[in-house]
C-alpha positions in Angstrom: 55.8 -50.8 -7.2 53.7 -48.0 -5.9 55.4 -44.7 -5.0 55.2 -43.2 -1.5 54.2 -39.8 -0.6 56.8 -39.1 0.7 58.8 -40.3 -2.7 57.0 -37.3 -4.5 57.7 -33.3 -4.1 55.0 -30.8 -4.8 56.4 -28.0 -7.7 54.5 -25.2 -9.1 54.6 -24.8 -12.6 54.0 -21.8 -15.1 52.5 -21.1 -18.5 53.8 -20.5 -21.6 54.5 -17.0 -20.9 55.9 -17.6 -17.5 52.9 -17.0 -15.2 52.2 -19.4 -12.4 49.0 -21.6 -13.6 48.7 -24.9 -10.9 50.9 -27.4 -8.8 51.7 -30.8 -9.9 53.6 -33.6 -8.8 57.4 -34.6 -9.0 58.5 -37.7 -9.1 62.1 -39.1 -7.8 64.6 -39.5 -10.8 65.5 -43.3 -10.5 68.9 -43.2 -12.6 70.2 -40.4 -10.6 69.6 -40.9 -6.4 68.4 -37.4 -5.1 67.5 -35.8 -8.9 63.6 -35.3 -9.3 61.9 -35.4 -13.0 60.3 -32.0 -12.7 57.4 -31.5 -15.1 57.8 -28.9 -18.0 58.2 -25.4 -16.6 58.0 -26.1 -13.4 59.5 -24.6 -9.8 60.2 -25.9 -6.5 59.3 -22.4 -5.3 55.7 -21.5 -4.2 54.4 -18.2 -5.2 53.0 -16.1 -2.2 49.0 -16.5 -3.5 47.8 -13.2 -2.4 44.8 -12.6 -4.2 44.6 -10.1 -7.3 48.4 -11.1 -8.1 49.9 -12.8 -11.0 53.6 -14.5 -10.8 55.5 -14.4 -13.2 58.8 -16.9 -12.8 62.0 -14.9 -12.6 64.1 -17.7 -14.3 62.1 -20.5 -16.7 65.4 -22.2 -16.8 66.1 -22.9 -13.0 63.8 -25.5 -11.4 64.5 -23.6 -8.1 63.2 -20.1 -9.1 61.6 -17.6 -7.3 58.8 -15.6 -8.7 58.1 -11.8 -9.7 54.7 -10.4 -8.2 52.1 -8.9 -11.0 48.7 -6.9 -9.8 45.7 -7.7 -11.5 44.7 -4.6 -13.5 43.6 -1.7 -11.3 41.7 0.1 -14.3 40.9 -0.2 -17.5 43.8 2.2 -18.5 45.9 -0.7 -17.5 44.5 -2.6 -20.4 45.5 -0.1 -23.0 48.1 -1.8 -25.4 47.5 -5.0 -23.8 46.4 -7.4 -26.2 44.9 -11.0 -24.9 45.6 -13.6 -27.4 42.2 -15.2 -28.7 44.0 -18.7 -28.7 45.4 -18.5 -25.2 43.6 -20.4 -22.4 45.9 -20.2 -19.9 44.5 -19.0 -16.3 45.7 -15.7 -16.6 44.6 -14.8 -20.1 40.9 -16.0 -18.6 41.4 -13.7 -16.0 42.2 -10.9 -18.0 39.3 -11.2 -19.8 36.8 -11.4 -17.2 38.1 -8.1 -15.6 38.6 -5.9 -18.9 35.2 -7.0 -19.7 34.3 -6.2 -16.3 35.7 -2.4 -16.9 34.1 -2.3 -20.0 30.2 -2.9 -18.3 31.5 -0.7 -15.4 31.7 2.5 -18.0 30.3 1.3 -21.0 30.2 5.1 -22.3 34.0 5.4 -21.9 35.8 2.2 -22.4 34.9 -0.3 -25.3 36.5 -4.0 -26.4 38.0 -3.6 -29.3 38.9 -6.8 -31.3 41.8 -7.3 -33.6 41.7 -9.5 -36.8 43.6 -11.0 -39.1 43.4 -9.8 -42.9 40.6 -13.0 -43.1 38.7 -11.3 -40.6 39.6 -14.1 -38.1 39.9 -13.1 -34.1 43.5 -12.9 -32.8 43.3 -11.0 -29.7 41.1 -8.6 -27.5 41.7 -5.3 -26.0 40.3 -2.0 -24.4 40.2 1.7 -26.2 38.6 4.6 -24.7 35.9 6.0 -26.7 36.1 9.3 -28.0 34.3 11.8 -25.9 32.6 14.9 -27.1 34.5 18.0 -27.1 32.7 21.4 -24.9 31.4 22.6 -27.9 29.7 19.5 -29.2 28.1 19.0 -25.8 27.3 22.4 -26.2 25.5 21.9 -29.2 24.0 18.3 -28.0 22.2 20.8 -25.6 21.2 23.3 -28.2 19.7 20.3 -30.5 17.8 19.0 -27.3 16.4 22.7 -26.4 15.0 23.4 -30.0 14.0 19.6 -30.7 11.7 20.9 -26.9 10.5 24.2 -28.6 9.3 22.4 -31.9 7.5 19.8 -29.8 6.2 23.2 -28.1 5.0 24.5 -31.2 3.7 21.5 -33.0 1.1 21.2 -29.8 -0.4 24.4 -30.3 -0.4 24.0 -34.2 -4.2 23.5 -34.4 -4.7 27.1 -32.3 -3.8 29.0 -35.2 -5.8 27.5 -38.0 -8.0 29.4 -39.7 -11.2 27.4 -38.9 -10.4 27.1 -34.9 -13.3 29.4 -32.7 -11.0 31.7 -31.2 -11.6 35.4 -30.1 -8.9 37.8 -31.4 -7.1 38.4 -28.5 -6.8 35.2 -27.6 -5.4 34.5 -31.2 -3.0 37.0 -30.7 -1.8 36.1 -27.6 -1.0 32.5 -29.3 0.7 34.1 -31.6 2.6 36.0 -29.0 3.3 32.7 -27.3 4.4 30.9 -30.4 6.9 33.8 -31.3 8.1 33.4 -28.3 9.1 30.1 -28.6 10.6 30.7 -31.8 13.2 33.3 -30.5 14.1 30.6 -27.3 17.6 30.0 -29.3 18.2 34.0 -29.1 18.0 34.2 -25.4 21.0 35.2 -23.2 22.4 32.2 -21.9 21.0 29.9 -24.4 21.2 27.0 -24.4 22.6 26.6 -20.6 20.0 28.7 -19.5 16.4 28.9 -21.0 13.4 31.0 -19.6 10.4 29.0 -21.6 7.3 31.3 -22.2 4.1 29.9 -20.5 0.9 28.6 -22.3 -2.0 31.2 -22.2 -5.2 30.4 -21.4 -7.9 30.2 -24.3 -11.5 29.3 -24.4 -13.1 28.2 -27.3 -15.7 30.3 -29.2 -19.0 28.7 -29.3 
């Protein structure tokens, strides 16, 4: 015999770790009149479905419970400690996923996924560390190894001025070498390397 619509109730059921995933269908008990065969982990309740919230059933045990509201992870600091089971499939360990990863492309220079393995090597879970940022000094000196990696590429390109062989009047030589110096003592400036004043080029004409 076929069953009536109106012989069947709409329930909401939950994931293994008590998070709402879909409806499905109850069906009338027929060896106890008025009793329903509910699904497993299921609720005659229906969660509120505002977007960006998880529910989480209050009681797994009670086919009449109500459910616990859970926002979706407003940052990746949220994610911190919170470890997304490489087995799980359930809806809200997809959606987890997609948004850590989602923080992680968002400020790839702060926040990294960090998998965690078993002593094989095998993938259990994902999760989401900060990575270590440099202290004031090292930027510091980040800077100071950019500024002098500049002044070498300075003095490399005016290497060939100062060989013995190249047709250049005296002065011209010295003021070269005036130059150069110049950019050798860039590190010894006041302010350095926050602050540098870069000596200019002089003019030279070959000898002919």
């Amino acid at each position: 015999m076929n069953t009536n619509t109106e012989d069947l109730k709409t329930v909401y059921v939950f994931d293994e770790d008590g998070y709402f995933e879909d409806t499905h269908i109850a069906q009338p008990n027929p060896r106890r009149p008025g009793g329903w065969l509910f699904p497993p982990r299921a609720t005659t309740v229906k969660p509120a479905m505002v977007e960006k919230v998880f529910y989480k059933i209050k009681d797994p045990s009670s086919n009449d419970s109500a459910w616990d509201a859970v926002p979706y992870p407003a940052g990746p600091e949220d994610f911190v400690g919170l470890e997304i089971t490489h087995a799980s499939r359930t809806k809200r360990s997809e959606v987890l996923r997609t948004w850590l990863r989602k923080f992680v492309a968002d400020a790839p220079t702060l926040w990294r996924e960090k998998q965690i393995n078993d002593k094989d090597g095998n993938l259990q879970a994902i999760t989401i560390e900060a990575i270590p940022q440099p202290t004031a000094e090292e930027l510091l000196e980040q800077k100071a190894q950019s500024v002098r990696a500049q002044r070498d590429a300075l003095l490399n390109k005016t290497d060939y001025l100062v060989q013995p062989d190249y047709p250049l009047t005296a002065k011209q030589l010295e003021a070269v070498k005036t130059y150069r110096q110049a950019l050798r003592d860039v590190p010894a400036q006041e302010g350095f390397p926050e602050q540098v004043v870069w000596p200019e080029l002089p003019s030279v004409t070959v000898v002919r």
